[in-house]
RODO-440337 format. One line per field, with one value per atom (N, C-alpha, C): residue number from 1; x, y, z; residue in three letters; atom name. Coordinates in steps of 0.1 Angstrom, whole numbers, plus 5000, padded with zeros to 4 digits. Each point is the difference from the previous one (the first is absolute). Example, Ala and Ser with C-alpha at 12.3 -4.5 7.8 and 13.67 -1.06 7.14 Angstrom:
// RODO-440337
pos: (1,1,1,2,2,2)
X: (5132,4991,5009,4996,5009,4992)
Y: (4943,5012,5012,5011,5011,5011)
Z: (5078,5000,5000,4993,5000,5008)
code: (Ala,Ala,Ala,Ser,Ser,Ser)
site: (N,CA,C,N,CA,C)
//
This chain:
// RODO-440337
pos: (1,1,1,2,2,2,3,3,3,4,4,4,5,5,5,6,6,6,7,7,7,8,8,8,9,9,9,10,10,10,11,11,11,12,12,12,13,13,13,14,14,14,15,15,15,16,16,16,17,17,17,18,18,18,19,19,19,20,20,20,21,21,21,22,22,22,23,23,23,24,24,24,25,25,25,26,26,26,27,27,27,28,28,28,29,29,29,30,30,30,31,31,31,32,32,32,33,33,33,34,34,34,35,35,35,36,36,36,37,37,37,38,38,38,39,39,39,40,40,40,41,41,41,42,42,42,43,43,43,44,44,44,45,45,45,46,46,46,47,47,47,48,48,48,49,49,49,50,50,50,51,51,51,52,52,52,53,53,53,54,54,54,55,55,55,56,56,56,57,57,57,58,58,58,59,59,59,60,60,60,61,61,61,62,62,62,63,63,63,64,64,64,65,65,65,66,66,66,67,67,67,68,68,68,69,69,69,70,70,70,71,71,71,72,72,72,73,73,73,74,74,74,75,75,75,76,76,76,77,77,77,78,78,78,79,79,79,80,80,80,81,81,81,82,82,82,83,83,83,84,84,84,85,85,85,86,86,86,87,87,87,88,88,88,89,89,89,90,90,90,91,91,91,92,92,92,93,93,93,94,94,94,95,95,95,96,96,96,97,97,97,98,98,98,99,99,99,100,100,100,101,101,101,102,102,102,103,103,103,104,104,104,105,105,105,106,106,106,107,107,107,108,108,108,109,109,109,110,110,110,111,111,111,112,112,112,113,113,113,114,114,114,115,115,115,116,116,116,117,117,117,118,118,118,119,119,119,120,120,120,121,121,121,122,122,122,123,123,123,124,124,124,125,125,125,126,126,126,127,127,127,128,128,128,129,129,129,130,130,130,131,131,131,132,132,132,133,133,133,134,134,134,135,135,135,136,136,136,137,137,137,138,138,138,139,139,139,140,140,140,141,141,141,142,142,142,143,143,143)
X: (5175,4998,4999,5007,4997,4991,4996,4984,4995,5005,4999,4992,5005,4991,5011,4996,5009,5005,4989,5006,5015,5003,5014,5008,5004,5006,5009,4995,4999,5002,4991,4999,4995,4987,4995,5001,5005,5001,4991,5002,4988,4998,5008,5004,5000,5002,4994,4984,5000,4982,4996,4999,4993,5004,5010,4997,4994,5004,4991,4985,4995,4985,5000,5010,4996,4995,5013,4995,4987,4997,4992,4982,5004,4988,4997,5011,5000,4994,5005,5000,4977,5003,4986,4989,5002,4985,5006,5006,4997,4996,4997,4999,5005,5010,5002,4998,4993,4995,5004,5004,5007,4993,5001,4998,5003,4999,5010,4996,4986,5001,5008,4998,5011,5010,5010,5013,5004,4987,4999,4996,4997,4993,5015,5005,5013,5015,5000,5008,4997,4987,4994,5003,4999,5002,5015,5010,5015,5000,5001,4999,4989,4996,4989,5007,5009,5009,4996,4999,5004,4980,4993,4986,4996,5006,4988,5013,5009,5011,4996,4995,4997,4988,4987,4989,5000,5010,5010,5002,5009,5008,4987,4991,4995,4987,4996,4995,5001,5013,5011,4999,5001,5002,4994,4983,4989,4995,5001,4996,5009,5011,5007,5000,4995,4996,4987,4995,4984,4998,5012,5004,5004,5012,5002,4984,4995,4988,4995,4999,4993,5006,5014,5006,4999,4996,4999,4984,4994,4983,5002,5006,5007,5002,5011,5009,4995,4993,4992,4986,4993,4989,4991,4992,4994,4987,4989,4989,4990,5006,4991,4992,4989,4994,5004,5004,5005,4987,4995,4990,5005,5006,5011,5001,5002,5004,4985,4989,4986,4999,5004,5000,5008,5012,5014,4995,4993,5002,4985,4992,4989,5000,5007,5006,5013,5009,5012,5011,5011,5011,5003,4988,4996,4994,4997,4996,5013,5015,5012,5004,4990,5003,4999,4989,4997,5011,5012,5009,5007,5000,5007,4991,4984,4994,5009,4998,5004,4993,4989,4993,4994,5010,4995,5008,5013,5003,5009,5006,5013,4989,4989,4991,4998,4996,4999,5008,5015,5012,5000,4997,5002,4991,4986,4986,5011,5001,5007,5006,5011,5007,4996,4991,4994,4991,4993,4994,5005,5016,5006,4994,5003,4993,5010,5004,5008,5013,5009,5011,5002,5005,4995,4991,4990,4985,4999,5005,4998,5013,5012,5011,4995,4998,4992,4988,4992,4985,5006,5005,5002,5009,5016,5007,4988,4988,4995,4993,4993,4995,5009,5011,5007,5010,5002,5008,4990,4985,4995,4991,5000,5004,5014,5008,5015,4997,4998,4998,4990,4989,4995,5005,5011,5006,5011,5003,5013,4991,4991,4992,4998,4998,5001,5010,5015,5012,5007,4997,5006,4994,4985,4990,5005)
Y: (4830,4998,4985,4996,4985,4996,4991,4992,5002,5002,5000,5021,5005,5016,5008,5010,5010,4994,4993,4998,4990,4990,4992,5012,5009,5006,5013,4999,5008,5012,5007,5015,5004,4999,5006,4991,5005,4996,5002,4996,5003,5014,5001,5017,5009,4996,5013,4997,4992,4998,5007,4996,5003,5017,5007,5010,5012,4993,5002,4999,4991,4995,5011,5006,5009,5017,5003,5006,5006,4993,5000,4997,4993,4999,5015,5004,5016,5009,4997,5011,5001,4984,4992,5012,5000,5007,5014,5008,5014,5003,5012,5004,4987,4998,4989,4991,4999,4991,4983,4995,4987,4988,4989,4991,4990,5000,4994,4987,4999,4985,4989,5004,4995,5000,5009,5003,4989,4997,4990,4985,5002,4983,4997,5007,4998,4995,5007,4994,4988,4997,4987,4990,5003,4986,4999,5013,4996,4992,5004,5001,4995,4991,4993,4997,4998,4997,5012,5014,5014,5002,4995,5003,5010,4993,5012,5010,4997,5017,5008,4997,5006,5005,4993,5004,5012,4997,5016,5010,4994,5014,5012,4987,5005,5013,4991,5006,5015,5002,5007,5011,4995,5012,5007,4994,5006,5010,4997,5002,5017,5002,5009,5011,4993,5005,5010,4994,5006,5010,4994,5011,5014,4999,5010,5011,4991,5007,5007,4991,5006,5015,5000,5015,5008,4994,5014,5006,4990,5008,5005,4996,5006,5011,5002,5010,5015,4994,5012,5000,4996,5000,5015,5005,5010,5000,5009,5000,4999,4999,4993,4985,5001,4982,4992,4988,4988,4993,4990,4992,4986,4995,4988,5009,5013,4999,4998,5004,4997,4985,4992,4984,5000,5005,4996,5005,5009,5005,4993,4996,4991,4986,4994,4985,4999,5013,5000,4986,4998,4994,4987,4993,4986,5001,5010,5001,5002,4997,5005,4981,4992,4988,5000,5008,5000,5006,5005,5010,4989,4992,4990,5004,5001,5005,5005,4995,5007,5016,5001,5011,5004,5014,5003,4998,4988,5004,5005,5008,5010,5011,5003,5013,4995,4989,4992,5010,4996,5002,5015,5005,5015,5007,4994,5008,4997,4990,4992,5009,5004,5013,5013,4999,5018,5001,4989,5000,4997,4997,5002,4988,4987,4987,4998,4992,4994,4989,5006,4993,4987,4996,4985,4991,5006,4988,5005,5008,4998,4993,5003,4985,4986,4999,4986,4995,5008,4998,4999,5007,4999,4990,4992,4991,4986,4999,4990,4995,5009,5002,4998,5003,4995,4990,4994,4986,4994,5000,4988,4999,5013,5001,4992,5004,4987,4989,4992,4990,4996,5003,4992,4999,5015,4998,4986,5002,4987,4989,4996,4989,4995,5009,4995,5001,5005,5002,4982,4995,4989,4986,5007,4986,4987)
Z: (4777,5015,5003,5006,5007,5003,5003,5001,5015,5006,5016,4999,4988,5004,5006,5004,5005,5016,5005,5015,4999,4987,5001,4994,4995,4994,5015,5011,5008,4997,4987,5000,5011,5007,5004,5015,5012,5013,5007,5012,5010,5005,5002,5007,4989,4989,4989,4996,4997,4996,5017,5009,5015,4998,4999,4998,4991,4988,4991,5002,5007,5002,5011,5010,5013,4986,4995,4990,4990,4993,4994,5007,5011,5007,5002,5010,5004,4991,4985,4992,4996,5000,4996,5008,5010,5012,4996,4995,4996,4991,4991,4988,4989,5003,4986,4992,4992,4996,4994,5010,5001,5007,4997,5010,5011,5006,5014,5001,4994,5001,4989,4987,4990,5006,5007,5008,5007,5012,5007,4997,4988,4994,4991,4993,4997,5005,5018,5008,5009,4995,5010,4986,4992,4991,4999,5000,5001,5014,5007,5010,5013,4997,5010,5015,5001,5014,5008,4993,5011,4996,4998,5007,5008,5013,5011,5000,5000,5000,4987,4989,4985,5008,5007,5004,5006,5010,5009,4994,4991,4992,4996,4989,4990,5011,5013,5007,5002,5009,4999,4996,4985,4993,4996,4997,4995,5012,5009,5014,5002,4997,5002,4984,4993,4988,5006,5008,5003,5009,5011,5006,4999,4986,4995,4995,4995,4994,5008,5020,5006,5006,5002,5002,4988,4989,4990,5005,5001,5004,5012,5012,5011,4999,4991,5001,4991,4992,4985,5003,5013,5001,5005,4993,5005,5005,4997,5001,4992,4990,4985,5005,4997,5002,4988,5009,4986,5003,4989,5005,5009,4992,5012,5014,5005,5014,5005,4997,5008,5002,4990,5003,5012,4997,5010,5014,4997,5020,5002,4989,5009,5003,4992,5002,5010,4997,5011,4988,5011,4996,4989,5008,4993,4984,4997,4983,4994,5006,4991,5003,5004,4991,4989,4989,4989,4998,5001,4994,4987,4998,4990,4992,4998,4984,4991,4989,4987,4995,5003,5001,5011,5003,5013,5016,5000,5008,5003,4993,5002,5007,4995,5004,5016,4998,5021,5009,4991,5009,5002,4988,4999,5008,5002,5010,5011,5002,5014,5010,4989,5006,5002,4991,4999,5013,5001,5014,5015,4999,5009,5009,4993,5009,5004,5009,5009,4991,4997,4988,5007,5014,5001,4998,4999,4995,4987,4992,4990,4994,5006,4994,4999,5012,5007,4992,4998,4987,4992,4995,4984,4996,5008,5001,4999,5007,5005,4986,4998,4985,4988,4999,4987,5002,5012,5002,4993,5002,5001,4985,4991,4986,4997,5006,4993,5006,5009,5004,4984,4999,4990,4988,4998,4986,4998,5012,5003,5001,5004,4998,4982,4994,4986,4994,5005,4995,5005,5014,5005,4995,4997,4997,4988)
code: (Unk,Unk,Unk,Unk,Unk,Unk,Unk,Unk,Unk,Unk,Unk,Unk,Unk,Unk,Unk,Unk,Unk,Unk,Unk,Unk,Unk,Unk,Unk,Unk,Unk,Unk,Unk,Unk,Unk,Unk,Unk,Unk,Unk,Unk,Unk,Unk,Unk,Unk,Unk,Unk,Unk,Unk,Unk,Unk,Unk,Unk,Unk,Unk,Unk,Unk,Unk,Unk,Unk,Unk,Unk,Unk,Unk,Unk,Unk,Unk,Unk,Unk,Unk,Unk,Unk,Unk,Unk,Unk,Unk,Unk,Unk,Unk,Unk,Unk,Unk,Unk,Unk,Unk,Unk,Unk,Unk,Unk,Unk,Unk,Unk,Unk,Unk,Unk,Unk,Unk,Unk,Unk,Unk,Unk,Unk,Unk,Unk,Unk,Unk,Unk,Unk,Unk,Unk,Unk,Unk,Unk,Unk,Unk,Unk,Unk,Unk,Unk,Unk,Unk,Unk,Unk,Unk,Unk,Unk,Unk,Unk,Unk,Unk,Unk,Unk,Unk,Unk,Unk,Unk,Unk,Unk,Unk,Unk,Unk,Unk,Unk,Unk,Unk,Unk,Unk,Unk,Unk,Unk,Unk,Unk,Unk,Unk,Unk,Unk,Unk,Unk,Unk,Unk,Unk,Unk,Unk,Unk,Unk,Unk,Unk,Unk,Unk,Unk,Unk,Unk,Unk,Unk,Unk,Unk,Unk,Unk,Unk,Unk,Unk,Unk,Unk,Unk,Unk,Unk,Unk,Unk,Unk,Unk,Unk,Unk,Unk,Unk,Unk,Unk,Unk,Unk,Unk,Unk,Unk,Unk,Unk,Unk,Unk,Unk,Unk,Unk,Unk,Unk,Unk,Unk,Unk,Unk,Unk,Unk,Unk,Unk,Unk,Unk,Unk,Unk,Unk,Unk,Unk,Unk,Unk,Unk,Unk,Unk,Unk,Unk,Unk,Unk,Unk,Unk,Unk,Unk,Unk,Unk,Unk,Unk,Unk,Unk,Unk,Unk,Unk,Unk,Unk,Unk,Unk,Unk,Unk,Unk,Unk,Unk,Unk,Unk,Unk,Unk,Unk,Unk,Unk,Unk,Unk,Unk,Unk,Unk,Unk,Unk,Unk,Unk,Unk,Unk,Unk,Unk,Unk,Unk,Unk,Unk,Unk,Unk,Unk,Unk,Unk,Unk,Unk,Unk,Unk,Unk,Unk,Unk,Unk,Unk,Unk,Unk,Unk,Unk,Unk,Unk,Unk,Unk,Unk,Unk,Unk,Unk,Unk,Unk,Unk,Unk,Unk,Unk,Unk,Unk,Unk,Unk,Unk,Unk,Unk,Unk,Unk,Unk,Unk,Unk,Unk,Unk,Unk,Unk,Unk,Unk,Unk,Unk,Unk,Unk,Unk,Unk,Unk,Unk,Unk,Unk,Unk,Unk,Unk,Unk,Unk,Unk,Unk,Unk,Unk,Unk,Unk,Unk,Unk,Unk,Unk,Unk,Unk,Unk,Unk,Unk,Unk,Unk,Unk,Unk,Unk,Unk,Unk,Unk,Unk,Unk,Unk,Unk,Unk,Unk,Unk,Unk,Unk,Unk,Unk,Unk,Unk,Unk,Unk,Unk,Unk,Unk,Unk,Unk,Unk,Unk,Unk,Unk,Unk,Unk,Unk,Unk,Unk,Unk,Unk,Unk,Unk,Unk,Unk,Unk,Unk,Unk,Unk,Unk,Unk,Unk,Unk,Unk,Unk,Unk,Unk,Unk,Unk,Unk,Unk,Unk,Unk,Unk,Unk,Unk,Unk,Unk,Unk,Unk,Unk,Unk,Unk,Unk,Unk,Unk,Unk,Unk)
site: (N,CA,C,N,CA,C,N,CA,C,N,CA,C,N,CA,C,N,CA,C,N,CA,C,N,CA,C,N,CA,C,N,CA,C,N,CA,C,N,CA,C,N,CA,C,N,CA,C,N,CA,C,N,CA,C,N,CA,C,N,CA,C,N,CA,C,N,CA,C,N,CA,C,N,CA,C,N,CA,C,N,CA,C,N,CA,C,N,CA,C,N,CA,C,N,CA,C,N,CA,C,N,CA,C,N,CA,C,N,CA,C,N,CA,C,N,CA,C,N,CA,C,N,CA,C,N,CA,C,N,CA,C,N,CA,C,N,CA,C,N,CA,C,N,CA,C,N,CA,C,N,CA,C,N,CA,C,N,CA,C,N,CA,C,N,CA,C,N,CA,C,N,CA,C,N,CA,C,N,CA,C,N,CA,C,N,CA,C,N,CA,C,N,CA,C,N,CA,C,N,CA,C,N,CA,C,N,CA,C,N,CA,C,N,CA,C,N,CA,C,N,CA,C,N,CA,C,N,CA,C,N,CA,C,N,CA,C,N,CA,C,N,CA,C,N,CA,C,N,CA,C,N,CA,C,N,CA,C,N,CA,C,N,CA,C,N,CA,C,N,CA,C,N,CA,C,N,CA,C,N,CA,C,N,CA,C,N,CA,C,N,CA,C,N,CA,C,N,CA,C,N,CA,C,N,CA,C,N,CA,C,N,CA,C,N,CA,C,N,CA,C,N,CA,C,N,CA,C,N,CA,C,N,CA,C,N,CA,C,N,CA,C,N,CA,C,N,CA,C,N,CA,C,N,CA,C,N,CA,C,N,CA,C,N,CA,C,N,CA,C,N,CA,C,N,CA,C,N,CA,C,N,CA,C,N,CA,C,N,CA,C,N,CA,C,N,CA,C,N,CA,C,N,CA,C,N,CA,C,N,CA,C,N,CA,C,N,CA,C,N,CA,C,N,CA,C,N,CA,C,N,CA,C,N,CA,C,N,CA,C,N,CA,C,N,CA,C,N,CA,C,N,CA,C,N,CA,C,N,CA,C,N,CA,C,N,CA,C,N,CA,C,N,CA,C,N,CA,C,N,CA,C,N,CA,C,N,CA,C,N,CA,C,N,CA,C,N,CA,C)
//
């Protein structure tokens, strides 16, 4: 490999790493056990020019990742008590900032939906909440 690393070699471009980072963020906030921030600390050091668009993407994706989560508890939700929905419907929308936890908040997303909260404030919360988890990851990816 050349001394310059993968970014002189132009394997990896902007538009594939950024999608890739839209990807794997996505995949990151469901069931899978991945991490979005490596994803994203990775395309910030190829890549430091596309920052706040990587911030976006990576936003983005996790965000619709969680979403998804939130129409599965939506959509499969019964009358069984989860313990997350008693948080969820007593705190309401703003506790699906916490939805970026590693433990715990796919279940956010999932009470989220089963209790039938309001899917714009819970995009909006939970977006607000995990930009500003990548903002700090990008802060030690740029530093």
């Amino acid at each position: 490999m050349p001394r310059g690393g993968w970014r002189s070699t132009g394997l990896i471009g902007a538009e594939a790493s950024l999608a890739t980072l839209l990807g794997w963020s996505f995949l990151a906030s469901t069931l899978v056990p991945i991490s979005s921030e490596a994803a994203l600390f990775a395309v910030l050091r190829m890549h430091p020019d596309l920052a706040w668009l990587a911030l976006g993407v990576a936003t983005l994706g996790n965000t619709l990742g969680g979403l998804t989560t939130y129409l599965i508890g939506r959509f499969i939700g019964s009358k069984k008590p989860l313990t997350q929905i008693e948080r969820v419907t007593r705190y309401g929308s703003p506790l699906l900032a916490l939805a970026w936890l590693p433990f715990g908040g796919d279940a956010l997303c999932l009470a989220a939906g089963w209790a039938r909260l309001n899917w714009v404030a819970v995009a909006l919360w939970s977006a607000a909440g995990r930009f500003v988890r990548y903002w700090v990851v990008a802060q030690g990816a740029l530093w």
